[in-house]
C-alpha positions in Angstrom: 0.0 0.0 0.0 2.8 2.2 0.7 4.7 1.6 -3.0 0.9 2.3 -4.0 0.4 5.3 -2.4 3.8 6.9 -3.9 3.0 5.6 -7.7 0.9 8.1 -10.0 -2.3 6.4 -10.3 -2.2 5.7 -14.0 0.6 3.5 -13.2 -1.0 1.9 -10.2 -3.0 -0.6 -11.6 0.3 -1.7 -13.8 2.7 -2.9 -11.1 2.4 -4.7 -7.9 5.5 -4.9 -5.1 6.3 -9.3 -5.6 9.4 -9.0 -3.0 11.0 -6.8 -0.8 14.4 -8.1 0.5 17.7 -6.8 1.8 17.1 -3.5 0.5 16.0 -4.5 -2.8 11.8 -4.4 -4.0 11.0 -5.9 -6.6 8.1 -4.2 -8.6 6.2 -6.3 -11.1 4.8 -4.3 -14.1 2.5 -5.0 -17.1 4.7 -4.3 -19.8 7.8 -2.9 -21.2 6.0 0.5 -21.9 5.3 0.8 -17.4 8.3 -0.5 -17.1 10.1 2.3 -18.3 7.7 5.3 -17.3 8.6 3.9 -13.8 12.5 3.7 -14.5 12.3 7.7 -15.5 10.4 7.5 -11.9 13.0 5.4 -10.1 15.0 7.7 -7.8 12.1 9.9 -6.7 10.0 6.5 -5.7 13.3 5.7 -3.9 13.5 8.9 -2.0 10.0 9.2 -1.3 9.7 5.4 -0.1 13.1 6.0 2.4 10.9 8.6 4.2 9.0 5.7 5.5 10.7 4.0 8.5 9.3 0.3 6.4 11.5 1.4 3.6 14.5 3.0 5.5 16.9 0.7 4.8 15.6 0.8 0.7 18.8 0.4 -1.5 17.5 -0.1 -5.2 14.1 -0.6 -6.9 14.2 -3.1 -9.4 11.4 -3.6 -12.4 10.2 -6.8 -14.3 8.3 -7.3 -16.8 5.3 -9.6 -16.6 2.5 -9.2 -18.4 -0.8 -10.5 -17.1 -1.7 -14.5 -17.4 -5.3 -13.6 -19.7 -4.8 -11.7 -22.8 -7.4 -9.5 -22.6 -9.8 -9.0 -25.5 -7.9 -11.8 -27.4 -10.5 -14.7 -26.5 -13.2 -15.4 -29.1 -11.4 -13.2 -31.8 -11.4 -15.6 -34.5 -11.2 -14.9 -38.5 -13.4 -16.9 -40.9 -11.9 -18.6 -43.6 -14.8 -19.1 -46.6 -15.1 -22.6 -48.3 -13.5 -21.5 -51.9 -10.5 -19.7 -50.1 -10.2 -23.7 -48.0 -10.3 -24.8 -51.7 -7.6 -22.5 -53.3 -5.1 -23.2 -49.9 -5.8 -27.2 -50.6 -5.0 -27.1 -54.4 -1.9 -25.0 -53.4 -0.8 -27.7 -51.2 -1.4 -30.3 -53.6 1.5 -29.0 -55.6 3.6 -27.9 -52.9 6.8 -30.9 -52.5 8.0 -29.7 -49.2 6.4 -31.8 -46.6 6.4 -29.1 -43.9 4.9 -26.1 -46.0 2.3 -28.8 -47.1 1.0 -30.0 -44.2 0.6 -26.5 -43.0 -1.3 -25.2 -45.8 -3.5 -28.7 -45.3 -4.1 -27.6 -41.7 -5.0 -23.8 -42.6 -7.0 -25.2 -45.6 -9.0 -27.8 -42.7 -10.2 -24.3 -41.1 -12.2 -23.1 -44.0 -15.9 -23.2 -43.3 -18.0 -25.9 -45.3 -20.1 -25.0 -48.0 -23.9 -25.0 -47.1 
């Protein structure tokens, strides 16, 4: 709550404290983009968290990157592939000789939605 209270409150809901140890916090942040705001940030967090008799013996502040577990806004995206472009990708893998590039295009062409 502390770290909290010293952060700007855009950047509040972008990094949590995961350890504080020996002098040395560890901030977790969303992405590289808060990461570095807060590295601009770094020595005025650091003097401002000293003032507090928890933090006295503060040393460094160190940043990672984590970015959350849930994609957000990336679930049920999903492109539709018609039934004649399935077709064109399956008789362009029937003439393809490399095994790899072949089986791909035989997996995208599998995606193509069937004719009604």
């Amino acid at each position: 709550r502390l770290v909290e209270s010293q952060l700007q409150p855009a950047a509040r809901e972008h990094c949590h404290v995961a350890s504080w140890r020996e002098g040395s916090l560890l901030l977790i942040v969303t992405d590289g983009h808060w990461a570095t705001r807060l590295r601009y940030q770094q020595k005025r967090l650091q003097r401002q968290l000293q003032l507090f008799d928890e933090f006295a013996s503060l040393t460094r502040i160190l940043f990672k990157v984590q970015p959350p577990t849930v994609q957000q806004g990336a679930a049920g995206h999903t492109i539709s592939l018609s039934s004649d472009a399935g077709a064109t990708i399956q008789a362009t893998a029937d003439g393809i000789t490399d095994p790899n590039l072949r089986a791909a295009l035989e997996r995208l062409a599998a995606h193509a939605k069937p004719k009604d």
